[in-house]
C-alpha positions as CSV (number, residue, x, y, z in Angstrom):
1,X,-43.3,1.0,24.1
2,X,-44.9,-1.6,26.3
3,X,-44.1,-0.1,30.0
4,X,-47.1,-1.2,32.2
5,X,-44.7,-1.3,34.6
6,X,-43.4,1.6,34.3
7,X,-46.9,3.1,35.2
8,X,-47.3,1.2,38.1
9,X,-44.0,1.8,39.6
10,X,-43.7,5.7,38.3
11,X,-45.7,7.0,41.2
12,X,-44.2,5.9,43.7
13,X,-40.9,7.7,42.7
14,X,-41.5,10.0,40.5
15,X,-40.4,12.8,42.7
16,X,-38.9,11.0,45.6
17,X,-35.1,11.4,46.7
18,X,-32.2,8.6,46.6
19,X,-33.8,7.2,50.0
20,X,-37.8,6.3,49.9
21,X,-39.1,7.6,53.5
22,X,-42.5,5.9,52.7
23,X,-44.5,3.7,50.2
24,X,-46.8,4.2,47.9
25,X,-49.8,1.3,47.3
26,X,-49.7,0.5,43.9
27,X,-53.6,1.0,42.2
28,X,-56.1,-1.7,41.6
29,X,-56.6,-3.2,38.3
30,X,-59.7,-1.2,37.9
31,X,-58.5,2.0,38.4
32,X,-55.1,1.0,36.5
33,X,-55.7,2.5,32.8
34,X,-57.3,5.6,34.1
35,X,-54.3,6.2,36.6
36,X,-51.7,5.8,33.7
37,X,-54.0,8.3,30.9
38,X,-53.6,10.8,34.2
39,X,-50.0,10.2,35.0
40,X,-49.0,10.5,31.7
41,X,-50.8,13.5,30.8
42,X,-49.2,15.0,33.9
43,X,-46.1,14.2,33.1
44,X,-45.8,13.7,29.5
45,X,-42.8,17.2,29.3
46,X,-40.2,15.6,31.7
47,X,-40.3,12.3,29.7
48,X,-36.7,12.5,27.8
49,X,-37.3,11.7,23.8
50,X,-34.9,9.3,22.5
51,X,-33.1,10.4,19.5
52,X,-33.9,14.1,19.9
53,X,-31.7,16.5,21.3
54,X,-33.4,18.6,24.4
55,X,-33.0,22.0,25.3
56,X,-33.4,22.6,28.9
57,X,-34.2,25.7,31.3
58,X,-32.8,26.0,34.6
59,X,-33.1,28.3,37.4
60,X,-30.9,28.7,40.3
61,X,-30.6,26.1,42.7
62,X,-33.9,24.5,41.5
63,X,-33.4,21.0,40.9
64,X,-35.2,19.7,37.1
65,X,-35.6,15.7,36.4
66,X,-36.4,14.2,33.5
67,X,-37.1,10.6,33.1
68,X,-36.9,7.7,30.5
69,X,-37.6,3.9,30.2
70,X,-36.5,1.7,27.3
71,X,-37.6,-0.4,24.9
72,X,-39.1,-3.6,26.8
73,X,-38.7,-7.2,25.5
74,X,-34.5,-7.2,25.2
75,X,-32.3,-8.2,27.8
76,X,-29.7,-5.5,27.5
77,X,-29.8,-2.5,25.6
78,X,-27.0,0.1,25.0
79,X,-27.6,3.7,25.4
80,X,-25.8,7.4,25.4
81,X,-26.9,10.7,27.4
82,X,-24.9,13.9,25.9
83,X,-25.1,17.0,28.3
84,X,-24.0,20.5,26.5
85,X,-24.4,23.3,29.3
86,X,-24.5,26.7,27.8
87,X,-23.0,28.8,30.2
88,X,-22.0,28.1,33.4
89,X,-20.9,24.8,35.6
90,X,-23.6,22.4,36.6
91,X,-24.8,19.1,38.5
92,X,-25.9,17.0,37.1
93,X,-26.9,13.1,37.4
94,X,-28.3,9.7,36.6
95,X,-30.4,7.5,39.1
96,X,-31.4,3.6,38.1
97,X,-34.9,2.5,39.2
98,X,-34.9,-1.4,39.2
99,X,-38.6,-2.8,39.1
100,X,-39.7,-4.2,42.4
101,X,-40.5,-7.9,42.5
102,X,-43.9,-9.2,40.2
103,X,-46.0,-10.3,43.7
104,X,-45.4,-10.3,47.3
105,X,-46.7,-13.9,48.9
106,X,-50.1,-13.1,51.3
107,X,-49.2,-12.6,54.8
108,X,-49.9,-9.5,57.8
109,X,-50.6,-6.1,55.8
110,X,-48.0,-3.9,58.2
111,X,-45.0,-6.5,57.1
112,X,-45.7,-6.6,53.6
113,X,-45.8,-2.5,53.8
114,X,-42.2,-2.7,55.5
115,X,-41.0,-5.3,53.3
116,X,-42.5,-3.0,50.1
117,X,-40.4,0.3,51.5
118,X,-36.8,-1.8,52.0
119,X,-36.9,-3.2,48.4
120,X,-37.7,-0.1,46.7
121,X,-34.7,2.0,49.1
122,X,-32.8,-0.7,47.8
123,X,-33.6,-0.4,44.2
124,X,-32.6,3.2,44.1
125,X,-28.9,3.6,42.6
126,X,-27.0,6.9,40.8
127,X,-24.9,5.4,38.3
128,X,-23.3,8.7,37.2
129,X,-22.6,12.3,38.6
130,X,-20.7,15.2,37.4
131,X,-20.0,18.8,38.1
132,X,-18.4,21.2,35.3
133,X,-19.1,23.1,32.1
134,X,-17.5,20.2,30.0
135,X,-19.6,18.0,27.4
136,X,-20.2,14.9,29.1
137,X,-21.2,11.9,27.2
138,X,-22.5,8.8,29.3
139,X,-22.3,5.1,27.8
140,X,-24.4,2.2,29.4
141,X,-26.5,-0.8,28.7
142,X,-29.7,-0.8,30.3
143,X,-32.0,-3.7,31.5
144,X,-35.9,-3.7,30.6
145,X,-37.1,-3.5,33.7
146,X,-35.2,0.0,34.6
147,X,-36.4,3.4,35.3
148,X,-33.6,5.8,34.7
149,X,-34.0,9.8,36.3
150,X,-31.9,12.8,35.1
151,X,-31.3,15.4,38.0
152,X,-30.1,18.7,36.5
153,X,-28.7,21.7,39.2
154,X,-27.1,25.3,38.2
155,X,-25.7,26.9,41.6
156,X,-24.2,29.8,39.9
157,X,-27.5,31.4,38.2
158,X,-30.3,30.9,35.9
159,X,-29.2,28.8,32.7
160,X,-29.7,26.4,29.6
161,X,-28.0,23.2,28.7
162,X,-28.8,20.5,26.0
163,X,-29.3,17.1,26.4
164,X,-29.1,14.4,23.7
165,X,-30.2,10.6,24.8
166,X,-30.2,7.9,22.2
167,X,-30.0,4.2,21.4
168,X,-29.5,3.8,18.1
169,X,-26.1,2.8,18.5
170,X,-25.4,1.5,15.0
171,X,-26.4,4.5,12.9
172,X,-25.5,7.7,12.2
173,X,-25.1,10.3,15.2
174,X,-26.0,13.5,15.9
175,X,-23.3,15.0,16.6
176,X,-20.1,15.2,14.3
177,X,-16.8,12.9,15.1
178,X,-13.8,14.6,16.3
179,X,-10.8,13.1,15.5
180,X,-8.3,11.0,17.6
181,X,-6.0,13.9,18.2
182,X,-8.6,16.9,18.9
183,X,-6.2,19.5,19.3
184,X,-5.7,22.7,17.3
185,X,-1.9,23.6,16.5
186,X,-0.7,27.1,16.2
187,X,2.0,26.9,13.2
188,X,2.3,30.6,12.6
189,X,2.4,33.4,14.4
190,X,2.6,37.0,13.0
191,X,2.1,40.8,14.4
192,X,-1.5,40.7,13.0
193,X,-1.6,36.9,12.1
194,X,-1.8,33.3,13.3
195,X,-2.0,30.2,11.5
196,X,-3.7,27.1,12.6
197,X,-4.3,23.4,11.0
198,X,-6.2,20.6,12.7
199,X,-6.7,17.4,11.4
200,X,-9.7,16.3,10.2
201,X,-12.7,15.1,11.6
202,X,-13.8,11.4,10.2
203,X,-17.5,12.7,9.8
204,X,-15.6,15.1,7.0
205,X,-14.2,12.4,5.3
206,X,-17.8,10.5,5.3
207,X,-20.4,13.5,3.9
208,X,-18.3,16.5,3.4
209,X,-21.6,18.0,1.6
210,X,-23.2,18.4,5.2
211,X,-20.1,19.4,7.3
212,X,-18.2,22.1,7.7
213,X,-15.5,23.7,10.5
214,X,-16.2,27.1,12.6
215,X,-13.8,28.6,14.4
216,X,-14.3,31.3,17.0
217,X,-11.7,34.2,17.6
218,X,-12.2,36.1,21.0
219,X,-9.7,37.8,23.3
220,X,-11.4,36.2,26.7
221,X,-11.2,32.9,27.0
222,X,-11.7,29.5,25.2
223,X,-15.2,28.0,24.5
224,X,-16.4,24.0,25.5
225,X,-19.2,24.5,23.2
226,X,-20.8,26.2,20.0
227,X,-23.7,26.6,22.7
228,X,-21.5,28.3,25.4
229,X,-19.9,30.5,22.7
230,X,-24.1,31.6,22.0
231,X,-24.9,32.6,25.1
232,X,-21.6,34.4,26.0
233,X,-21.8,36.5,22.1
234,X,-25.5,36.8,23.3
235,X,-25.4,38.0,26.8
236,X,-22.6,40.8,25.7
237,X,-25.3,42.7,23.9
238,X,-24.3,41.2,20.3
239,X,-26.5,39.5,17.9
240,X,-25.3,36.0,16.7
241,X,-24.6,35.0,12.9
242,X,-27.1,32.3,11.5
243,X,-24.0,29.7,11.3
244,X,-23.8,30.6,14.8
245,X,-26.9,30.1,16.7
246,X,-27.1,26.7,15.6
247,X,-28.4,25.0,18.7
248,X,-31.3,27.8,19.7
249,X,-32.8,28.0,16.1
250,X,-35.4,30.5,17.0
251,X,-32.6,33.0,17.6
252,X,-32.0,34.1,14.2
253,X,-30.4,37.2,12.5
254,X,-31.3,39.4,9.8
255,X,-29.6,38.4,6.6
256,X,-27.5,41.7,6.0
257,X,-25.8,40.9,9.3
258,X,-23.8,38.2,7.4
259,X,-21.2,38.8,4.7
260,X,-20.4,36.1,2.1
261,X,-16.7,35.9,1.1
262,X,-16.9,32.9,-1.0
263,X,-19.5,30.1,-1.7
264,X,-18.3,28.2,0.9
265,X,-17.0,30.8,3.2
266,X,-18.2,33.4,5.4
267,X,-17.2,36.1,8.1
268,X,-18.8,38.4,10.6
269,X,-17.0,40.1,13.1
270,X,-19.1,42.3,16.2
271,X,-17.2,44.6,18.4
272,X,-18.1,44.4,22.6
273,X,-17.3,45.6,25.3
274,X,-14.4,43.3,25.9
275,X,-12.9,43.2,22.4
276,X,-13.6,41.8,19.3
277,X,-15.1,38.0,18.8
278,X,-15.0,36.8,15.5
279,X,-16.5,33.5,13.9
280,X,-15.9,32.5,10.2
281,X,-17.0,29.0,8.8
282,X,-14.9,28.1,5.9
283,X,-16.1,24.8,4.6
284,X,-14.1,21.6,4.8
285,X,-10.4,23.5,5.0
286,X,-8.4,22.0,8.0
287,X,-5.9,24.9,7.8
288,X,-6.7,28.7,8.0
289,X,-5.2,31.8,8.6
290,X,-6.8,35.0,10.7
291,X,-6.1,38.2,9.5
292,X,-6.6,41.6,11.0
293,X,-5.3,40.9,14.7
294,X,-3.9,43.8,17.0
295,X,0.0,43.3,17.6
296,X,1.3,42.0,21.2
297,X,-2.8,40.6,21.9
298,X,-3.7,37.1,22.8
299,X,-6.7,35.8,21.3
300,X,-8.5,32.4,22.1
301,X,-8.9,30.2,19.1
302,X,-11.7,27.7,19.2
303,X,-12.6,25.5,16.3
304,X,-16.2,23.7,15.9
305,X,-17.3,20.8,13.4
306,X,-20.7,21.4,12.6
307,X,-23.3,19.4,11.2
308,X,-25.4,21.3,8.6
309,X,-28.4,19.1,8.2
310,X,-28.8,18.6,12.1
311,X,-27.2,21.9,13.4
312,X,-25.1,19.8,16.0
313,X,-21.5,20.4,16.5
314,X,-18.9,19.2,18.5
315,X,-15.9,21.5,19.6
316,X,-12.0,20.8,19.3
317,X,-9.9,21.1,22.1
318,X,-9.2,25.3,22.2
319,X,-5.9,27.1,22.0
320,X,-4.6,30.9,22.1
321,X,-1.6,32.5,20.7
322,X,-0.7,36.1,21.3
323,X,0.4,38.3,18.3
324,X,4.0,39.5,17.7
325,X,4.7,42.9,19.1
326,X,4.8,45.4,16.5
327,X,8.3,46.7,15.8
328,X,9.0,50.3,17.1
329,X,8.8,52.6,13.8
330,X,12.0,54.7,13.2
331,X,11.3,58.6,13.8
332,X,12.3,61.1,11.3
333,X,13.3,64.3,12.3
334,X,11.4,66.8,10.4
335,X,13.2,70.3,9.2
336,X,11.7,73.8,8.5
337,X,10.8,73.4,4.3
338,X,12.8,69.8,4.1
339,X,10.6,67.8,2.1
340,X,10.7,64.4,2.9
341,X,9.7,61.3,0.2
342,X,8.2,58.3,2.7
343,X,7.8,55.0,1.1
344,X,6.1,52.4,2.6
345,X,5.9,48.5,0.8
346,X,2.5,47.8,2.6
347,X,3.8,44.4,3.6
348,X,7.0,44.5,5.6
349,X,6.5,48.0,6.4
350,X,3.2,49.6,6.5
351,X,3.8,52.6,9.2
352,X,6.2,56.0,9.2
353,X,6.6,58.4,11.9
354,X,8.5,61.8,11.4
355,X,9.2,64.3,14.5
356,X,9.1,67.9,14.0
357,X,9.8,71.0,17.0
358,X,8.1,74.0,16.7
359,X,10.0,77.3,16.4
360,X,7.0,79.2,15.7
361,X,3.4,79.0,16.5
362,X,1.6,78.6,13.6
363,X,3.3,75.6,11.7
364,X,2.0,74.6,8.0
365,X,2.3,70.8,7.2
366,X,1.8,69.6,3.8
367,X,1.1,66.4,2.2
368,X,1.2,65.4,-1.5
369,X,0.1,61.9,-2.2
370,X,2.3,60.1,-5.0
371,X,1.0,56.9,-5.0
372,X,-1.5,54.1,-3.2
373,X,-3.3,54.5,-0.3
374,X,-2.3,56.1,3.3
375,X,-3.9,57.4,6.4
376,X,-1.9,60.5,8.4
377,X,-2.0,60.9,12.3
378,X,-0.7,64.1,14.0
379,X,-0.4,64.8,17.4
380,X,0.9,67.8,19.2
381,X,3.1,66.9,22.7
382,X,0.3,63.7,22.7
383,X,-2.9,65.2,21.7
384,X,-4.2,64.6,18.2
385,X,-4.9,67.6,16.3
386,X,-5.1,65.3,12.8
387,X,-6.1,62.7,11.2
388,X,-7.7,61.1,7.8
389,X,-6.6,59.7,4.8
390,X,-4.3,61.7,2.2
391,X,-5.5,62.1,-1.5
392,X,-3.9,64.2,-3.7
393,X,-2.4,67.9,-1.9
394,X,-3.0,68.5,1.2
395,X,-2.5,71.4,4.2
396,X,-2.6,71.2,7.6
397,X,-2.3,74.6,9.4
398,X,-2.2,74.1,13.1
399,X,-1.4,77.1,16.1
400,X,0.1,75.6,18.8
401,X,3.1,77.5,21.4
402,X,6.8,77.6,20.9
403,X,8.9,74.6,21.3
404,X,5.5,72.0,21.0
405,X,6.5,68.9,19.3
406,X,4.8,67.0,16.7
407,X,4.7,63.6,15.7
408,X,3.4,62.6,12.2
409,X,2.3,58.9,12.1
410,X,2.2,58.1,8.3
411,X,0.0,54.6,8.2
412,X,-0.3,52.7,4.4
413,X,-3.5,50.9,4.2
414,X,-3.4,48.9,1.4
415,X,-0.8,45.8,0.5
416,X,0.6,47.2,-2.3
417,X,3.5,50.3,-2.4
418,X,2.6,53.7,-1.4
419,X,4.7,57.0,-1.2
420,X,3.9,60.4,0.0
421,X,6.0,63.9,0.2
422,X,5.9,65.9,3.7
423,X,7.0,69.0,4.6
424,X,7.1,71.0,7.6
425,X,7.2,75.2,7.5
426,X,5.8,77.8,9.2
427,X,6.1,80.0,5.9
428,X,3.0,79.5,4.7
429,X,3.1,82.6,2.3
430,X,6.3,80.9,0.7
431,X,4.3,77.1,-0.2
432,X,7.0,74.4,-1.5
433,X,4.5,73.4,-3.8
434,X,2.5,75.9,-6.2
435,X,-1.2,77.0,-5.5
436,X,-3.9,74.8,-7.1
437,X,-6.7,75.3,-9.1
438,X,-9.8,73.9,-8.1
439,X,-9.1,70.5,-9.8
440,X,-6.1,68.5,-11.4
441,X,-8.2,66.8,-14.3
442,X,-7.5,67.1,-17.8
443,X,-10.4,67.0,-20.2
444,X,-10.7,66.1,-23.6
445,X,-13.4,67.3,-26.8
446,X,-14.4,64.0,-28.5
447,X,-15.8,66.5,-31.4
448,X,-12.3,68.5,-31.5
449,X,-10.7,64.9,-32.4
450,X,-9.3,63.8,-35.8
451,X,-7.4,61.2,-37.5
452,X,-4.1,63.3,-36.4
453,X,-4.8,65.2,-33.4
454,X,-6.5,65.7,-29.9
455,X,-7.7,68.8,-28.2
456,X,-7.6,68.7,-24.4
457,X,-8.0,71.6,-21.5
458,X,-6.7,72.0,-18.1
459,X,-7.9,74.6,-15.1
460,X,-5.2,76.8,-13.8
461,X,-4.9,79.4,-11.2
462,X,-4.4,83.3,-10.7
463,X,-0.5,82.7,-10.5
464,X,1.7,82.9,-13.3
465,X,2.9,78.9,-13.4
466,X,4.6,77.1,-15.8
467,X,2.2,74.3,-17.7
468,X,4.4,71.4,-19.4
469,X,2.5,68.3,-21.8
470,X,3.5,64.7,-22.4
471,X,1.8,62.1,-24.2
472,X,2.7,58.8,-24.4
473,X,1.2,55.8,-26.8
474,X,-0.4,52.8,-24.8
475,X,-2.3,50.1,-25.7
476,X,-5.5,49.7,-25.2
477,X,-5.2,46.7,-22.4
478,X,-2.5,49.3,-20.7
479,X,-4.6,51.8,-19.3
480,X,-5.7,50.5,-16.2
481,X,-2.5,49.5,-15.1
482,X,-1.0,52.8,-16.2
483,X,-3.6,54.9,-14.4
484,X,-3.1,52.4,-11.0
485,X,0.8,52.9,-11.1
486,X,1.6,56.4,-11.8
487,X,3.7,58.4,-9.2
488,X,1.8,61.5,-8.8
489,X,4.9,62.9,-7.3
490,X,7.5,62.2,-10.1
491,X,7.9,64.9,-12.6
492,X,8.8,65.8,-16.3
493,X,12.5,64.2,-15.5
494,X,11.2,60.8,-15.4
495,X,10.0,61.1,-18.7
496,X,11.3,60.2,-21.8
497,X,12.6,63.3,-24.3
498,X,10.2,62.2,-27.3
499,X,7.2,62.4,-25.2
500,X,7.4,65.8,-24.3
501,X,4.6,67.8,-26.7
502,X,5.3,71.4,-25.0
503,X,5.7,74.1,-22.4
504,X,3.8,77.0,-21.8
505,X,2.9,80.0,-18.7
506,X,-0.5,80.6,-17.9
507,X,-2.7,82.1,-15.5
508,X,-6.0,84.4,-15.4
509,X,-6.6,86.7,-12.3
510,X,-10.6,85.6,-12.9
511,X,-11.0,82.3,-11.9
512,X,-13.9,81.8,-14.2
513,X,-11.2,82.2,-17.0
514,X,-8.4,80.9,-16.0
515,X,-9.1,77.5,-18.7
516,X,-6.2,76.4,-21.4
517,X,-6.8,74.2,-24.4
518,X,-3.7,73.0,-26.7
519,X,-3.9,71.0,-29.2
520,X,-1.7,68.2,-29.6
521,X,-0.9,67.6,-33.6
522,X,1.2,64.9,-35.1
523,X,-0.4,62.1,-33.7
524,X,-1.4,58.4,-35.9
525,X,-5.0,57.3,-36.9
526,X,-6.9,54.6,-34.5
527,X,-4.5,54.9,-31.9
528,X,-4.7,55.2,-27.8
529,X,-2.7,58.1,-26.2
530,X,-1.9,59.0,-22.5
531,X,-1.8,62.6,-21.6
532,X,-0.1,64.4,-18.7
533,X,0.3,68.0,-17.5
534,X,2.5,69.3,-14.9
535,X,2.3,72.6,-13.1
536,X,5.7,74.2,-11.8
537,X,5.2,76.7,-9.2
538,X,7.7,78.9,-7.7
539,X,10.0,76.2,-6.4
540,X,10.3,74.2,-9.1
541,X,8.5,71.5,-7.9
542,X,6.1,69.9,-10.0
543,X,2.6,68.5,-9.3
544,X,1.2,66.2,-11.8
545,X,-2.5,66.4,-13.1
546,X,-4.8,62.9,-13.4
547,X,-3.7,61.0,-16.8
548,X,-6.2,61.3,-19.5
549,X,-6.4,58.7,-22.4
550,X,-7.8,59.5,-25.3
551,X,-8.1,57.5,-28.9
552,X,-7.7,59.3,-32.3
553,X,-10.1,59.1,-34.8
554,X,-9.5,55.8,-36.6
555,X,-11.6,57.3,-40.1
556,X,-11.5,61.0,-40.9
């Protein structure tokens, strides 16, 4: 840049205020190129770069400037200042230096001083203020011969900001499009969802390789930057996402802090003090769906298009929705040795809740898992005394005082169907469902097998129970989805008559002994077989062992 000028005219407001209260003499030609190495080495951090996007420090109530000339030799040319503040409101301004006059004509020393001091208070000019935590872009065309100053002022407390001047005009810019219509529109609403579409940003259309959308999920309040949403994760204690802190690269996270969903997508979500904020980038997708909200909450919803290769984003106009209240679940009334059968669809109906009033102290609940996934919450008159999730049989014994009331939350955490049998008794010594052995699964003796039969073997207990085996032919693709959708809780009626292999009573008062083997004859060459057992207690009710397949020998 050729800006003799500029060094000539620098110091004589380089820290001076709208209003010049004295002048300055300009240097002799002698001392001229000294001065300048001097000034500039001085100076050389608050010179703006052109092209480059600036972070800046401030602290309270302390004034920063930062200057910038243009290219001489053109009449006119057009630039842009971008200010991102990163937290909260600031001031911020731009004054015009025009350049004073090439010569005064000779005359009395104390009028030319005078003279020198009116034209440079009159050269002095702010062109554009503002106060706010907005992006503000300013748009101007500048003459050669001006001196432009950039006053920056936080009132509230110590902060950052960014500030991007350039002009290049004609090529690419730093900071992604947004589109005409920057809104984001709320077209679904749910007790744990909400969907939202925007429409594309043009920068998407023109390198979708480099771009991609962010959005921002918080419970407090909307975001006017990706750089306000940094500090505000930042200052609550939480550690920011790579694809988040974008704009202060030397914050970075450790890599096992992110988890990748896709190629294209990924997802982290940090828990604070005042909620949950998540932030999930998923590529060039203008429509997207949050899952795993909280019923009757309000979130904030902000969306960001962000530029990969330069880390610059620009931020949609934010929106919130608040989640639909979660229906009230019906209450069962629970009776002494009732069993109940809850079935839940994971979907449309994913929680249970069943009352039960004590008659006794001592109350016995028990649980027997049929099928999927489910979590079990009990509280007595409020309190929890329970709560984890269900496999297989369970028993709760719990000692409480007459008359205390009990409320069982059942809760399926999975999508697809689950069902699960509860009773309520404070005969313990009379169980609905027979005593256990140590563990329900079947096993099988590869050497035992032939061409026409399969020996298998089963714990039981010290009571006399009744032991009844099923097989049933599958094929070989079958098993997984066999195994996923039995019903643990439906018994031998369920089953067809041809399947049944045989019945038999069994027990062994030393536990160490009490094993069974059978062996199951009549079966073909080369082909897959499922196996079930069920032990009958004194109720009749059954409780089903684990499935075991098991092939028969295709060559004997």
């Amino acid at each position: 840049l050729k800006m003799s000028w500029f060094w000539l005219y620098l110091p004589l407001h380089l820290l001076m205020a709208p209003c010049l209260c004295h002048s300055i003499k300009a240097p002799t030609t002698s001392s001229q190129q000294s001065f300048k190495t001097d000034l500039f080495n001085f100076y050389h951090s608050l010179i703006l770069a052109d092209g480059k996007e600036t972070t800046i420090h401030l602290l309270k109530d302390i004034p920063k400037r930062y200057y910038f000339v243009l290219e001489e030799g053109r009449v006119l040319v057009p630039f842009s200042i971008t200010v991102t503040p990163c937290d909260v409101p600031i001031e911020w301004s731009i004054l015009v230096y025009k350049s004073p006059p090439a010569k005064a004509t000779p005359g009395d020393h104390n009028t030319q001083e005078v003279s020198k001091s009116q034209k440079a208070s009159s050269m002095v000019s702010t062109i554009f203020n503002y106060k706010g935590n907005s992006v503000e872009t300013y748009m101007g065309m500048s003459s050669h011969s001006a001196l432009y100053l950039l006053e920056f002022l936080s009132t509230e407390r110590d902060t950052h900001i960014t500030v991007y001047l350039t002009t290049d005009t004609t090529s690419r810019h730093l900071y992604p499009e947004l589109p005409m219509d920057p809104r984001i529109d709320v077209i679904g609403i749910g007790h744990t969802t909400v969907t939202l579409t925007w429409k594309h940003s043009p920068s998407v259309l023109q390198h979708r390789d480099s771009i991609q959308y962010c959005l921002l999920v918080n419970e407090k309040h909307n975001y006017k930057s990706l750089c306000a949403a940094e500090t505000a994760i930042r200052s609550s204690g939480m550690k920011l996402p790579p694809t988040l802190a974008l704009s202060l690269s030397p914050y970075l996270l450790e890599p096992q802090q992110v988890m990748i969903l896709s190629n294209s997508e990924l997802s982290i979500i940090n828990k604070v003090s005042s909620g949950e904020v998540r932030q999930v980038c998923m590529g060039t997708k203008n429509t997207y769906t949050v899952p795993n909200l909280s019923p009757s909450t309000q979130y904030y919803f902000d969306v960001f298009i962000v530029n990969l290769l330069t880390n610059a984003s620009a931020a949609y106009t934010g929106t919130f929705a608040r989640t639909l209240e979660e229906p009230e679940p019906k209450v069962t009334e629970l009776k002494d040795g009732k069993v109940v059968h809850v079935v839940l669809d994971g979907k449309k109906q994913k929680f249970y809740s069943l009352q039960y009033q004590a008659r006794h102290k001592k109350i016995h609940f028990t649980f027997q898992l049929c099928r999927g996934q489910m979590r079990v919450h009990i509280t007595r008159n409020g309190k929890t005394v329970a709560s984890e999730n269900l496999s297989g049989l369970r028993y709760f014994s719990l000692k409480g005082k007459l008359l205390d009331t009990y409320l069982v939350q059942l809760r399926s955490t999975e999508e697809s169907n689950s069902s699960v049998k509860v009773q309520a008794s404070p005969h313990f010594h009379k169980p609905l469902f027979p005593l256990l052995p140590e563990s329900l699964k079947i096993k099988s003796f590869s050497k035992l097998r032939t061409c026409r039969s399969v020996t298998i073997a089963w714990l039981g207990t010290q009571e006399e129970s009744k032991y009844c085996v099923y097989r049933k032919r599958i094929e070989e693709d079958q098993v997984w989805r066999e195994l996923q959708s039995a019903d643990r809780c439906s018994g031998p009626e369920s089953r067809h008559k041809s399947e049944k292999v045989l019945c038999k009573y069994f027990y062994d008062l030393n536990l160490q002994r009490a094993v069974t083997t059978e062996t199951i004859k009549g079966l073909e060459a080369g082909t897959l077989y499922l196996f079930d057992v069920y032990l009958f207690g004194p109720s009749g009710i059954p409780v089903r062992y684990h499935s075991k397949a098991v092939k028969t020998r295709k060559k004997c």
